[in-house]
Legacy VTK file of the C-alpha trace (Angstrom):
# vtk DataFile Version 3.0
C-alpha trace
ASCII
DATASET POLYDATA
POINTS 128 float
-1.323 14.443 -11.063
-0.394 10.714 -10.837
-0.711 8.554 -13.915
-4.052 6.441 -14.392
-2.240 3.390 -15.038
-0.750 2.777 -11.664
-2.833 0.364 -9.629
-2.477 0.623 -5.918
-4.031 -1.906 -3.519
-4.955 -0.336 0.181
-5.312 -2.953 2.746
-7.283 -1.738 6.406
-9.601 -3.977 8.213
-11.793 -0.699 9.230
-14.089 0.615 6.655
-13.502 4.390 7.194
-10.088 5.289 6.582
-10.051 2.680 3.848
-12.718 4.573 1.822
-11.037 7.886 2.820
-7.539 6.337 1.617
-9.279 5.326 -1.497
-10.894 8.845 -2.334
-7.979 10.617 -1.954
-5.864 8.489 -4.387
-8.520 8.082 -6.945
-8.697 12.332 -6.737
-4.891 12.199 -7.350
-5.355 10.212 -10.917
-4.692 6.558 -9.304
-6.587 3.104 -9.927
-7.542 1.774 -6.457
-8.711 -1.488 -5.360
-9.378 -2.278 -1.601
-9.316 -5.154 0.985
-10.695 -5.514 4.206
-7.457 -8.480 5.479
-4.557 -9.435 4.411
-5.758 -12.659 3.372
-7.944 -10.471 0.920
-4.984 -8.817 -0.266
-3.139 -12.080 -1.102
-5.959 -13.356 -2.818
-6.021 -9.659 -4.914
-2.169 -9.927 -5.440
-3.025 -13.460 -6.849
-5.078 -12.255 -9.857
-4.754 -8.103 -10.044
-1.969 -6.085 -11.878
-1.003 -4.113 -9.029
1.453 -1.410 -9.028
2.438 -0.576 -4.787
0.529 -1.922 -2.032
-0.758 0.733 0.929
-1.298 -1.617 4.304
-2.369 -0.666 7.765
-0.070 -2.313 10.258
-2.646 -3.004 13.321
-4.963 -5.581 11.799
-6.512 -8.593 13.145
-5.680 -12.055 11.469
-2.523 -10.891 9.076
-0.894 -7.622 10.686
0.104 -5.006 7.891
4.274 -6.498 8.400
3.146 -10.221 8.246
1.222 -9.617 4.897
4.510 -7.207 3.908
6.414 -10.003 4.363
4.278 -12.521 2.162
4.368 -9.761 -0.413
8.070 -9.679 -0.713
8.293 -13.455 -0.995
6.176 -13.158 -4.111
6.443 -10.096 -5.472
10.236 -8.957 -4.562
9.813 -5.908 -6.530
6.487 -4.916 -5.678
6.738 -1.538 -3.627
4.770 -1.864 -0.255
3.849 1.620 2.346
2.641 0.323 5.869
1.145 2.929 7.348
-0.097 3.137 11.158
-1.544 5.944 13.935
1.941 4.892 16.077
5.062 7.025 15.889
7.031 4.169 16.744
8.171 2.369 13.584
7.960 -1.334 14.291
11.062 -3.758 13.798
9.188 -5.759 11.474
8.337 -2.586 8.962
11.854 -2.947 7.429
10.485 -5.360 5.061
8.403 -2.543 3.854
9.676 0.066 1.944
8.689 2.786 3.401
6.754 3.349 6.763
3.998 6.256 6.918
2.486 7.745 9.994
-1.663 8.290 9.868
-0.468 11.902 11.332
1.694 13.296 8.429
-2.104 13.862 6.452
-3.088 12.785 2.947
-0.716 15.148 0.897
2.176 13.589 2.904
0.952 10.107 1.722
0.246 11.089 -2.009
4.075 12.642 -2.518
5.279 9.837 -1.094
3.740 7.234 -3.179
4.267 9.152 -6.238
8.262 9.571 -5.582
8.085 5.338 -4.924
6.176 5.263 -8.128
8.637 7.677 -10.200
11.384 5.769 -8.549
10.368 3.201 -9.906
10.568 4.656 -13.473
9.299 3.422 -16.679
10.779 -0.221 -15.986
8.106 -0.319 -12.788
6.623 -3.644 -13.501
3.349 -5.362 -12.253
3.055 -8.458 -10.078
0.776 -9.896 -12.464
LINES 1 129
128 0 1 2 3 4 5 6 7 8 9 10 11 12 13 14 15 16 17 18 19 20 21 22 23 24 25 26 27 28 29 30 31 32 33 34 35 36 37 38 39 40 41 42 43 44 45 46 47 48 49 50 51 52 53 54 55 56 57 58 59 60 61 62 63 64 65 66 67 68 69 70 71 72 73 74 75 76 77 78 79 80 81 82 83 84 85 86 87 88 89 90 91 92 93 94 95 96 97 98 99 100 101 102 103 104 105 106 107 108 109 110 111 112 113 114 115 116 117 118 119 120 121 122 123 124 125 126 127
């Protein structure tokens, strides 16, 4: 089970797999806060503690890479997933730090984010 503390924001401009996301991690013991755009996210990022960031790629406005790459201009340290129905990594995922596919299922997507998160160790440190 994941520590309380950790804070993750998931970013998808469709309401569905955004609440679905967001059930699933709260049932694993994390702290989740949502937005509908990247623009939304930003203006989270802005004022939130927030621990990792989980973004869809395919969005309108801000893709999932663009806001990635705001992100690491900020918030160097701040771990970011982009995760996306395509196979096909894109070139611009590398700024993320890891790339997930919708098709590898929720448990796939909760180890993952908890071996970024224990990665990150005690010393993981909030944008805020």
């Amino acid at each position: 089970m994941a520590q309380s503390s950790f804070v993750i924001l998931c970013v998808d401009d469709e309401e569905n797999p955004l609440i679905l996301r967001k059930l699933v991690l709260q049932k694993h013991g994390y702290e989740v806060v949502t937005a509908r755009s990247g623009k939304e996210a930003l203006d989270i990022l802005a004022k939130r503690s927030i621990h990792l960031v989980l973004s869809d790629i395919m969005m309108p406005g801000m893709t999932g890479t663009e806001l990635t790459r705001h992100i690491k201009k900020l918030h160097p340290q701040l771990p970011v997933i982009l995760i996306s129905g395509v196979n096909e990594i894109p070139e611009e995922a590398s700024y993320a730090d890891l790339f997930l596919s919708k098709v590898e299922g929720p448990a796939a997507m909760c180890a993952k984010i908890s071996q970024i998160l224990a990665a990150a160790g005690s010393g993981i440190q909030p944008n805020f």
